[in-house]
C-alpha positions, 0 to 999 in steps of 0.5 A: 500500500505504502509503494502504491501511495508514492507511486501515486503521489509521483505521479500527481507530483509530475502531473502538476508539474507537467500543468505548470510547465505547460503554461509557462512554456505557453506563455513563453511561446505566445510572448514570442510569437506577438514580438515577432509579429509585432517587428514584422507589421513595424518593418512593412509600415517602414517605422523609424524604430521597428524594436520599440513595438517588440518592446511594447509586447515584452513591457505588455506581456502577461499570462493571462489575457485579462491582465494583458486587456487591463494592461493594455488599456492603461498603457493606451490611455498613459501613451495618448495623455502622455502625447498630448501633453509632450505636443503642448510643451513642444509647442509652447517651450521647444524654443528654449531648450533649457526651459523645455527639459526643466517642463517636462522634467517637472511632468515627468515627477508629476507623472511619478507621483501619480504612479506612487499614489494609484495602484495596480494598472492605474499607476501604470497609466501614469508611468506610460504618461511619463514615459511617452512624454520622454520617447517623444520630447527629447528627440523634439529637442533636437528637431523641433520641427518633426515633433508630429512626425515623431510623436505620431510614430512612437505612438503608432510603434507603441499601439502596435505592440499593444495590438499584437500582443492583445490579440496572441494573447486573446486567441491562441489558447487564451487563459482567463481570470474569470474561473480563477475569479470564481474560484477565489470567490468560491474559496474565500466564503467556503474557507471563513465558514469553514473557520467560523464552525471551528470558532463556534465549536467552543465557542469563540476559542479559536481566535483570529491568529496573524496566520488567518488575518494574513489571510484575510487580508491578502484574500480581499486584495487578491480578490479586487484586483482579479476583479478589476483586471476581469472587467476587460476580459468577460461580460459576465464579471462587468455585470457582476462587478458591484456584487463582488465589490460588495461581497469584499466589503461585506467580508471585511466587516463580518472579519473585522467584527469577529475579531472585536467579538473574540477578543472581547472573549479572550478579555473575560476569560483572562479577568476569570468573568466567563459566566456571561460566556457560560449563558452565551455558549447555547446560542453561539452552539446553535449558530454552528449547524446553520453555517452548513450544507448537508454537514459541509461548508458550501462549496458554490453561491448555489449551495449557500442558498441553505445557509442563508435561510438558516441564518435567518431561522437562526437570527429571527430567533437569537433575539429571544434565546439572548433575552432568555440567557440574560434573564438566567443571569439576573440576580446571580451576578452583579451588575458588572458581569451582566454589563459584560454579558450585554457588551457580548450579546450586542457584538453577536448579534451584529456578528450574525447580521452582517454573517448573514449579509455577507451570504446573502451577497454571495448568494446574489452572485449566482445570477449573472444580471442580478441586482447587488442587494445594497450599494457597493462601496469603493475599494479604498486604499491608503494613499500617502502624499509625503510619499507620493510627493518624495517620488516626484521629487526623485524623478525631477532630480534624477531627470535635471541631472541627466539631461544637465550632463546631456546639455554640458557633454553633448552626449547622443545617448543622453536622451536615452539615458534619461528615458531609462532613469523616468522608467526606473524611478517610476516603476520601483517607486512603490515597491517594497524593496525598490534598490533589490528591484533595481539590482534585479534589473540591472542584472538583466540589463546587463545579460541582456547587453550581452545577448544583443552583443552576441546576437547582434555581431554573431548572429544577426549578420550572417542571417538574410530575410525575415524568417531568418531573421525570426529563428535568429532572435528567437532563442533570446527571446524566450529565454527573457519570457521564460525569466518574466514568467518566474517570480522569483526572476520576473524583474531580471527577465524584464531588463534582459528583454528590454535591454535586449529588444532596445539595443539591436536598433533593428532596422529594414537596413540594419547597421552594425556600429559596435561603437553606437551599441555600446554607447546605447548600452552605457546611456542604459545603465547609466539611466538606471544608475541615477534612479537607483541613486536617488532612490539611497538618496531621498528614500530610507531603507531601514526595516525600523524605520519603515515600521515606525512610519507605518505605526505613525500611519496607522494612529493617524487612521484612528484620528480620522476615524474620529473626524472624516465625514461618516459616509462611506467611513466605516469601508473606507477606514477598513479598506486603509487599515488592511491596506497598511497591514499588506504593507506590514507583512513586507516587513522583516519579521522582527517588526511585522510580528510587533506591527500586525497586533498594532494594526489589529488593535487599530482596526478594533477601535477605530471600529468602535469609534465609529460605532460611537459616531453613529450613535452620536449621529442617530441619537445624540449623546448625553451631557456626560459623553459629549466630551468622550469623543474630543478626548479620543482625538487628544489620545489618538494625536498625542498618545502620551501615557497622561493623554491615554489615563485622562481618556481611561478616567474620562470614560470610566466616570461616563461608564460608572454614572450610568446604568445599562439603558440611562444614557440611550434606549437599551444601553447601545452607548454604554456597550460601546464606551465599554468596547473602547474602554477595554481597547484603550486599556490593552496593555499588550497593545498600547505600543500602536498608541504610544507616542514615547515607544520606540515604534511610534514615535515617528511621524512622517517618513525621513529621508537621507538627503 
């Protein structure tokens, strides 16, 4: 049995491998084919530079064609701003050189900021913007007369890359993102049901660990970037586009409020209070078989069907079974604990709502024209304008000193070396490590300069023809698709194939001037030298000091939880806070296992502000709250252990002067000042909030110049 097991298991193990490789090897062929066929239509047209369309595919290339589409769609839209834009300038600046480069250097630092405050292809768009305005303006330097002449084929050469590579890729064995869409959808409900009847079984023991927010939180991105790269690739996603927006939503609210539940939970087990536990345990037992289809976790929005109306079995009669446990409680505990029960009842009722709202909306999904059951929020993102503004002043620095050394040595290759340094400022400005990125592509730079080396004087001039011409360059081509296609080579492989694409300078004529090749090569990796400089220059690349600014964030998050407009805050401060918990987990793992409970904590009373925010809204607050909130705002800006006891004491005398129900009907307020109170009085967390620790004490990011 033991043989026949491995033997079994190597052949599922080779199977998959077989699976892998295959894709990769399609990818690799298609990326290939698009290049080639892109070079081809780019000499029959007779365009000045044929290689910048086989470069287009290469920049474009992805595996699945909705990511081909949605890139492809961005670049048009950066490529056509970018156009009319550098036509402007030309116009208004092209007499005096000086001024002309200092505009669009200034462009182009605008045009990196917006690629380090959007994300996802919208950066990109801003990139292609930059990056267009640098293949036509700097040659409009030299001859302002034929700005249109130039503009007008960069353009074309780069849409025709687009084209070749949106159509190979969309016909010839296309490989979607809508199933892989599905599947995440699919996996993501059946997985927190799953998590959720292993929570229940004892009731509420199994809390949210960091393996299961990371999750959670690498879950709902994934899930709206497939979301948003689908839009261009099947109707079907279009229609159904709200909805996934809404399911997202609905996720982060269910998981934000388990988390509050649980650790409220944990709370009154470690003070020893677990009798208001002990009465809540019968409900949260019966919650467990409503979570399931014929024993399992619904595995489609189909089965789901079940669960959604036993919720709503279950919730239709949790509100008499809470009742009843409260009253087994009267006169058997003192007013604390039954305070404690109520805290706890109210997070479950609400735990249960919005469970059963989050089904509800993945019920929804079967229908491919339905209607979403409640307005879709838009995803939000933490932006960061100190940063967004560093990066544009990177790029304007980068831009100034090498067109100054181009003006001042007359150097031919200079444009291309200031091409190269937009190109290498923009693309790492948001990465996490963007000096290792840059070291990566200078390694395929590097390679790559070889191989067109090779290719070019080796290879290429003993050849005669196009499909000669196709076999020469084919070997090296996909050797820099097979590079793109890994992740752990991905940025090596795309400076090999630019690098190698750019320097052939392929032509219906070709020219072999080693001396042009070379200087080509250097203005390249000087290009890239300058961005990676500036990058040591204006950007800090200290772990600690990364996790100091993201603590500062993360308070700045609480703060506006209690100021921004409540329309739309509750999505908005979630989507923001697991935004910066995604940028927590590239931290080293010293700082990201001290940051991940920070950002928890922040996530838990930010949730409660809000909450507070809106009985304020709804309600008013009594005389003896009014100052609660103002307090909350002094801790959150300076938390100082004073600050932090002032607001302890300031809600401990709100709590201690009222009974349950005194201060609003059914003493909703009070539940919440208790949820607050017990956030701000966790000492395990208190080093998010803490001015004086050494993990916040920073505010805004440092830089070394």
């Amino acid at each position: 049995m033991s043989d026949s097991g491995t033997a079994l298991s190597w052949r599922a193990l080779l199977r998959d491998w077989l699976h892998d490789e295959g894709h990769l090897w399609i990818f690799v062929l298609k990326t290939c084919l698009a290049a080639l066929l892109a070079l081809w239509v780019a000499l029959r047209l007779g365009f000045d530079q044929p290689g910048t369309a086989m470069t287009t595919v290469f920049i474009v290339a992805q595996p699945q064609s909705g990511l081909v589409l949605a890139k492809s769609f961005y670049r048009l839209i950066g490529t056509l701003t970018g156009l009319a834009v550098t036509i402007a300038m030309v116009a208004l600046f092209a007499q005096t050189r000086e001024l002309f480069l200092l505009v669009i250097a200034l462009w182009i630092g605008l045009c990196v900021a917006g690629a380090s405050w959007f994300r996802d292809f919208q950066a990109y768009a801003f990139l292609l913007a930059g990056y267009t305005s640098c293949l036509i303006g700097f040659p409009a330097v030299l001859q302002p007369d034929a700005v249109f002449h130039i503009a007008v084929t960069r353009v074309s050469e780069i849409v025709l890359g687009i084209l070749c590579v949106t159509v190979v890729s969309d016909a010839l064995f296309p490989e979607r993102l809508s199933p892989r869409l599905v599947q995440t959808v699919r996996g993501q409900f059946r997985h927190f049901i799953e998590f959720l009847h292993q929570a229940v079984a004892a009731p509420l023991d199994r809390t949210v660990t960091m393996a299961d927010q990371l999750d959670f939180v690498s879950g709902v991105l994934m899930l709206e970037s497939l979301r948003a790269s689908t839009l261009f690739e099947d109707p079907e996603s279009r229609l159904r586009s709200d909805r996934l927006r809404l399911f997202n939503a609905d996720f982060m609210t269910v998981s934000t409020t388990l988390h509050a539940l649980q650790r409220l939970a944990q709370r009154l087990r470690a003070s020893g209070r677990v009798q208001a536990l002990a009465e809540l345990r019968p409900c949260v037992d019966s919650l467990a078989p409503a979570l399931l289809h014929e024993g399992r976790a619904p595995a489609m929005a189909a089965e789901a069907v079940d669960v959604m109306a036993q919720l709503r079995v279950f919730r239709a009669a949790l509100a008499v079974d809470l009742q009843a446990a409260r009253d087994r409680l009267v006169g058997r505990v003192g007013v604390s604990e039954l305070f404690d029960f109520d805290c706890t009842a109210e997070l479950f009722e609400q735990f249960v709502d919005e469970l059963q709202r989050f089904t509800e909306t993945y019920v929804s999904l079967m229908s491919v024209r339905g209607q979403a059951p409640r307005q879709a929020p838009a995803m939000a993102w933490h932006s960061e304008p100190v940063t967004a503004m560093t990066a544009g002043l990177r790029a304007v620095l980068a831009m100034l000193t090498l067109t100054f050394f181009w003006i001042a040595t007359a150097w031919p290759e200079g444009a291309g070396a200031a091409t190269i340094a937009c190109v290498g400022c923009a693309l790492f400005a948001s990465s996490p490590s963007p000096l290792r990125a840059i070291r990566q592509m200078v390694a395929g730079f590097l390679v790559g300069l070889l191989a067109a080396y090779v290719c070019g004087f080796h290879v290429l001039n003993q050849l005669d023809g196009f499909l000669q011409l196709g076999f020469g360059l084919l070997p090296f081509m996909m050797l820099g698709a097979w590079l793109m296609a890994h992740p752990q080579t991905a940025g090596i492989g795309a400076g090999f194939s630019i690098m190698f694409t750019t320097s052939l300078q392929l032509q219906n004529v070709m020219h072999f001037n080693v001396v042009s090749f070379i200087n080509g090569g250097l203005a390249q990796l000087l290009g890239l030298g300058v961005a990676a400089l500036a990058f040591s220059l204006l950007a800090s690349q200290d772990p600690e000091a990364a996790a100091m600014r993201i603590a500062g964030r993360l308070r700045r998050e609480l703060v506006l939880a209690c100021t921004q407009p409540l329309r739309q805050l509750p999505h908005a401060f979630d989507g923001r806070v697991r935004d910066l918990m995604r940028r927590v987990m590239t931290l080293p793992e010293p700082a990201r296992d001290r940051l991940l409970p920070c950002a928890l904590s922040v996530l838990e009373l930010g949730d409660a502000v809000i909450d507070l925010r809106r009985i304020a809204a709804a309600d008013g607050l009594p005389a003896g709250a009014r100052g609660i909130l103002p307090a909350l705002i002094r801790c959150f800006r300076q938390p100082t252990p004073a600050q932090r006891q002032v607001t302890l004491a300031a809600l401990r005398r709100c709590l201690d002067t009222a009974t349950p129900g005194q201060m609003t009907p059914g003493g909703r307020l009070e539940r919440c000042l208790h949820r607050i109170h017990c956030g701000l009085a966790d000492d395990d967390w208190y080093a998010a909030f803490n001015a004086e620790s050494p993990v916040a004490r920073v505010q805004e990011p440092t830089h070394a110049a």
